[in-house]
N, C-alpha and C positions, 0 to 999 in steps of 0.2 A: 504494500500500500504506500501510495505518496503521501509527503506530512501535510497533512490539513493545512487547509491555508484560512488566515484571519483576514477577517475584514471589519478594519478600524473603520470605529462608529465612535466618534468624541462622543453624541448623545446618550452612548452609554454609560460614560463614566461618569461618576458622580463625583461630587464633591466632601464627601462624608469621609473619614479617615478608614483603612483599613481596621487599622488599630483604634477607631475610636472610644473605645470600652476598655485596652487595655493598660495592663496594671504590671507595677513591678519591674520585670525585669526588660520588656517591649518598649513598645512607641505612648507617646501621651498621645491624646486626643484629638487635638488641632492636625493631626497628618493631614494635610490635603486630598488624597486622591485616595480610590475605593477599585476593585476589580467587581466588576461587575457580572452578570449573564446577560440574555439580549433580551428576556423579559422582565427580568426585576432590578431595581437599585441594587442591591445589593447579592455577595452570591450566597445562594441558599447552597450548606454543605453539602458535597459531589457535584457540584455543578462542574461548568466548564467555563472557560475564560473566557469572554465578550468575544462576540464576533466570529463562533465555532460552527458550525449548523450542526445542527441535532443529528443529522444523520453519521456524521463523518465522528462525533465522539461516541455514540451509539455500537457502532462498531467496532471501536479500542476496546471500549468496555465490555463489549463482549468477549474480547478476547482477553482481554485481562482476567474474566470472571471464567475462562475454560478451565472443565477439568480434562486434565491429558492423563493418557494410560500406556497402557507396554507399546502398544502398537504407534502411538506421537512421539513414542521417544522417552518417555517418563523410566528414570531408574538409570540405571541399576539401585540406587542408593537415592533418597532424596529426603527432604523435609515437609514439602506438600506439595498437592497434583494440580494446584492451579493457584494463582497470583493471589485474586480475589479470597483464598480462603483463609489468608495471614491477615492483609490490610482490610479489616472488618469495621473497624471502632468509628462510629460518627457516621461512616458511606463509606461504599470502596472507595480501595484506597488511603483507607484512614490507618491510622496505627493498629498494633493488636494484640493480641494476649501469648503468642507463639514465642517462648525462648530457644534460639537455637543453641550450639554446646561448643566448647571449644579449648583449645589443649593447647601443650607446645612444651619446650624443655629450656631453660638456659644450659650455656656452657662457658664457662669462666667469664660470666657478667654479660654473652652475648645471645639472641633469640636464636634458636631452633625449631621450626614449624614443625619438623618430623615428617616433611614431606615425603619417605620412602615408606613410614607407616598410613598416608592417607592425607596430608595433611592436617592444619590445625582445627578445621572444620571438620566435628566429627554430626552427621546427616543422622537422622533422628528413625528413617525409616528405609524400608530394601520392596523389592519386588518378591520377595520372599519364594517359593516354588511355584514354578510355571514352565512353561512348553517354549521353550525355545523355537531362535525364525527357519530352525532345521529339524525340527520335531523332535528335540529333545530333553530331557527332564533338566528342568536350569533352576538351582538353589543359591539364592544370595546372601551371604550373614549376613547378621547385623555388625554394624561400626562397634566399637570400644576404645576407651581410651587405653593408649597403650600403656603397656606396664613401664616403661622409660618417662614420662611425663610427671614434669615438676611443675606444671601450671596446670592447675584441676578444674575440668568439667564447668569452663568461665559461660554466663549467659549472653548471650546478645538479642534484645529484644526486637521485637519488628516496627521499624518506623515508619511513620505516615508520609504520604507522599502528597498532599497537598501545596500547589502553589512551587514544587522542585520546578518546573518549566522557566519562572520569573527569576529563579536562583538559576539554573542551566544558563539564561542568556546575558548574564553579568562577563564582560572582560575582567582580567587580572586585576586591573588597576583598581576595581571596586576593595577588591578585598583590600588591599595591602594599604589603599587608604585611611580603614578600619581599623585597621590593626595598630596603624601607625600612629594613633590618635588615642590609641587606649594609655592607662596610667602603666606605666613600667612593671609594677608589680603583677598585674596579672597580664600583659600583655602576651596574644596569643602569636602563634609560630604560622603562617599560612604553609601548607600541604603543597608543593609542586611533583607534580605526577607524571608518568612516559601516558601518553595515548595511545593504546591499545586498538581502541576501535573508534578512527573519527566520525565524528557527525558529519555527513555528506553536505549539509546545508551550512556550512559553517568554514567556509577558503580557510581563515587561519588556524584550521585543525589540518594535521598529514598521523601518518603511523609516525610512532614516538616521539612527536611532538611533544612538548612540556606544557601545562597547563593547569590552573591550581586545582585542588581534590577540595569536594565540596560536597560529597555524598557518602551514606554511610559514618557509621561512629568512628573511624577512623580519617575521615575525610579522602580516603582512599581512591576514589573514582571522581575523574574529572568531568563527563558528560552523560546524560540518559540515557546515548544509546550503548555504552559500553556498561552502564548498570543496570541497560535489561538484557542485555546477554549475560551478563554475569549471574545475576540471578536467575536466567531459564538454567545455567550452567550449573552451581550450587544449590538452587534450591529446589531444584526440581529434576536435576541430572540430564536435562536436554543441551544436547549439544549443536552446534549453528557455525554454517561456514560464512562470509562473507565477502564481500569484495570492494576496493577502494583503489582509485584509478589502475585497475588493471592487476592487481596487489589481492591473492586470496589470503583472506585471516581467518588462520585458524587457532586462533589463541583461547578458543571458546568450542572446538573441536574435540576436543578427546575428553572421555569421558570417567568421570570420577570412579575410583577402586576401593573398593571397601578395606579400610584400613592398609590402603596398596598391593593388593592382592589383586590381577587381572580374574577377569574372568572369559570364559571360556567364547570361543570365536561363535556368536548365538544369543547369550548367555547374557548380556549387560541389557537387552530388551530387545523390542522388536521395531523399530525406527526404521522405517521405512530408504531414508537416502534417497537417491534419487541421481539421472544422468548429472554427470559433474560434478557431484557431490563427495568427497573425499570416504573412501571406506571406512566406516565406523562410525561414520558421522551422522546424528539424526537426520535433520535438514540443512539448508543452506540455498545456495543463491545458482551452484553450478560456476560453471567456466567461467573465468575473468577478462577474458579475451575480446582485444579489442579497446583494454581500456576502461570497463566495465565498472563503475561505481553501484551496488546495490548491496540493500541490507534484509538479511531474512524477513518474512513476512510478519513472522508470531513476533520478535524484536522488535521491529518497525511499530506495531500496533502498538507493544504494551510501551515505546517509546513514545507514542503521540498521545497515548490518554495520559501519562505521566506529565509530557508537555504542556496541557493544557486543563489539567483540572486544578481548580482553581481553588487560591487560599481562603478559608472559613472566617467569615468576618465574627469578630467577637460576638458575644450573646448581647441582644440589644434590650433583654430585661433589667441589665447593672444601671447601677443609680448612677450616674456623668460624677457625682459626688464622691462615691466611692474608687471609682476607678482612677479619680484624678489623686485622691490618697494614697491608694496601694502604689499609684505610678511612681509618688513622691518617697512614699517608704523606699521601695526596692532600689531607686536610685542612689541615696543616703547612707543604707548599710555597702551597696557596692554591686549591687545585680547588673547594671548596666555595664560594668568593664567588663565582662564578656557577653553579653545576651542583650548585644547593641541594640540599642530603640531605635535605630532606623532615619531615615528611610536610607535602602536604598533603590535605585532610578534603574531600569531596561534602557536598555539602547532605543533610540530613536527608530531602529528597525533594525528588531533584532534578527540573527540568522535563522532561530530552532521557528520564528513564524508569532511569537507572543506579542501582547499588543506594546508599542514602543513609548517613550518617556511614561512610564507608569511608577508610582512611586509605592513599595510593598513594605510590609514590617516584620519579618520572621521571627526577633527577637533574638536573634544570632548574631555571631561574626565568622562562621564557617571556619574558624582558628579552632590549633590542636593548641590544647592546654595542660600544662602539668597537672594531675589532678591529683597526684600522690596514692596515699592510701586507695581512693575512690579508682583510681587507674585499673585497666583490668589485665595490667600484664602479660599482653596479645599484643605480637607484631609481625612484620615480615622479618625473613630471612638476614642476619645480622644486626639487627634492631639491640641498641644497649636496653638496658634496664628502664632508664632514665626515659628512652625514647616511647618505652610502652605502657608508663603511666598515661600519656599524653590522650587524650579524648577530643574531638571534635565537641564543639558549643553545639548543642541540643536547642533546635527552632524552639519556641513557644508557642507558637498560632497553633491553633487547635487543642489544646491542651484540655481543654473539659471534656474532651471525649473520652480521654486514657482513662485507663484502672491501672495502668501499673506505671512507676515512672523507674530513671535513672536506665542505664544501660544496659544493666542485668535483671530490671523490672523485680529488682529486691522489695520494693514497694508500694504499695498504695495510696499512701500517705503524704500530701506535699512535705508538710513540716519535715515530716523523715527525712524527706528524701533533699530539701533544703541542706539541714544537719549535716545528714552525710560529705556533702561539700567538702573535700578535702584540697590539699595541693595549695593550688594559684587561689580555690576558691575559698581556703577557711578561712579567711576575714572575712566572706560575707556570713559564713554561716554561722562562725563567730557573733557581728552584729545580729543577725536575725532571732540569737539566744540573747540576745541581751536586750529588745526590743522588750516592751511590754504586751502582755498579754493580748491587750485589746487591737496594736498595734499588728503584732503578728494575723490576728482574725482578718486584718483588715488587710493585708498583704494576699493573703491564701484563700480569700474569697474574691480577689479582683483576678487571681491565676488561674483562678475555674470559672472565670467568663471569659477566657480567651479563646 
């Protein structure tokens, strides 16, 4: 599928702040500018961004919301059988209750993913026994953490993907602006990342291009379309070829081994492939030839509904009164040096297709932070100690949808999960104990109308 195209309608956007309700650690009130739908001021949660037609996000969504089975490619190994059934909370797409599991070892103070055991992603579920694509009896374990792992069974919860499209079309320079503005002390580190798989709509992407990482708790992934291959890849075990000027990627090709163990040529599922398609490989795009820029179809989709569904405007039952407190509290103890209140601005036309000078509030700065204790001690391959405390700033938009917060969804509880603040963050969470009671109420009820 080609990426939806927008069609800027100034009349659609309002003037109301995205963030006009929120509190704490986001944007105050006065933001100027709202994302809209094309019927209502404001967007009612899962919508789609101004300017989308129904039909064309209809269709993401549907494929966002499939379930796939041995025969689409699902497995060997995976964590669920279709997108839609992690991102639930609020609308698809929203965040969810799914923790997935993860491992890894030091060795004299440096990361070990344990990549020859499986990697540090240990997959939650297998295709268990079933009839092979040669009619024969195909048994898959289950994952384990291996018996060598000095990092135990770490959670990574599933995060909501609203409003990622208006973060996708930010240049570098947005971030490092941010960063560069925060108080020393907690001043965060911006992620520059290889691109694995460019966004075709996007000239100053190429393969291993640098460009900052702003997705995922790790800030790992620099664009949507390389974090819905990655996720058909890890959380579903679908594997997808590609192609970019002429250039086949298969870095999302080969398909995950239980605990690094192959299995038998049949035996990882029944994925169809297809002329041109690299042996072993579920689907993909075929031949490159000629120059060929194209991205699998199932990536493509669940990249354009990611593109385009739009961020949840705060809950419009908070009292203007309240929100402007909690906004003033969180500021005060210190939420804003990292969970920027905003704005920041889209390009005037942007590449992924979003609509341009649009001013949004995530409540982020897309910055890795020392978080110390809070750190969940997951990295890549050589990663020091030091380096894998560090956590990406967690959005706040949408936030009254969760039940669970923090990165391993320890929690239910803001204040908790506040508390727990360690690193760069314990002087907020510091302040936020030494607030008074009625102060805190006022803080933790303006976060749950974001």
């Amino acid at each position: 599928m080609h990426r939806m195209k927008v069609i800027r309608n100034t009349a659609l956007m309002t003037t109301a702040a995205l963030g006009g309700a929120i509190t704490g650690c986001a944007s105050p009130p006065e933001a100027p500018a709202e994302v809209a739908t094309s019927t209502t001021e404001q967007a009612v949660i899962g919508d789609a961004l101004a300017g989308i037609t129904a039909a064309d996000f209809a269709a993401a969504k549907a494929a966002f919301n499939t379930v796939e089975g041995i025969d689409d490619g699902l497995g060997p190994i995976f964590n669920e059988k279709a997108c839609g059934n992690c991102h639930t909370q609020g609308a698809a797409g929203g965040a969810g209750v799914q923790i997935e599991r993860r491992f890894g070892k030091f060795v004299n103070g440096i990361f070990n993913s344990l990549a020859n055991e499986g990697g540090s992603l240990r997959q939650l579920f297998t295709l268990g026994t079933f009839t092979g694509a040669s009619g024969q009896t195909c048994t898959v374990p289950l994952e384990h953490e291996p018996a060598d792992a000095t990092v135990h069974n770490v959670g990574r919860l599933t995060t909501p993907l609203f409003g990622l499209g208006l973060v996708d079309s930010l240049p570098d320079s947005a971030f490092d602006a941010v960063v560069a503005n925060e108080p020393s002390t907690v001043r965060g580190t911006v992620n520059r990342v290889k691109v694995l798989l460019p966004d075709p709509h996007d000239p100053s992407q190429s393969i291993n291009s640098t460009r900052v990482g702003r997705f995922g708790w790790k800030a790992g992934v620099a664009n949507l379309v390389q974090f819905a291959a990655d996720a058909y890849l890890n959380e579903m075990g679908i594997t997808t070829q590609h192609c970019f000027k002429g250039t086949s990627i298969l870095s999302f090709a080969t398909e995950s081994k239980p605990n690094g163990i192959a299995q038998p040529v049949g035996c990882d599922d029944r994925g169809a492939g297809g002329a041109g398609i690299p042996a072993g490989t579920d689907d993909g795009v075929g031949s490159c030839a000629g120059g060929l820029t194209a991205i699998q179809d199932d990536v493509e989709l669940f990249t354009d509904f990611m593109t385009f569904l739009a961020p949840p405007a705060p809950d419009p039952t908070i009292d203007p009164a309240v929100a402007q407190a909690a906004f003033a509290i969180g500021q005060r103890i210190g939420c804003t040096g990292c969970h920027f209140p905003g704005p920041f601005t889209t390009p005037a036309a942007p590449a992924n297709g979003v609509p341009g000078n649009l001013q949004f509030f995530p409540g982020s700065d897309f910055a890795l932070h020392d978080m110390g204790s809070l750190g969940d001690l997951i990295g890549n391959d050589g990663d020091t100690v030091a380096r894998t405390r560090m956590m990406r700033t967690a959005p706040l938009w949408g936030l009254r949808f969760r039940t669970k917060f923090l990165h391993d969804g320890r929690t239910s509880d803001l204040a908790t999960a506040i508390r727990a603040h360690a690193g760069q963050g314990a002087a907020a969470a510091s302040a936020f104990n030494a607030l008074s009671s009625a102060d805190q109420a006022t803080l933790i009820t303006g976060l749950k109308a974001l």
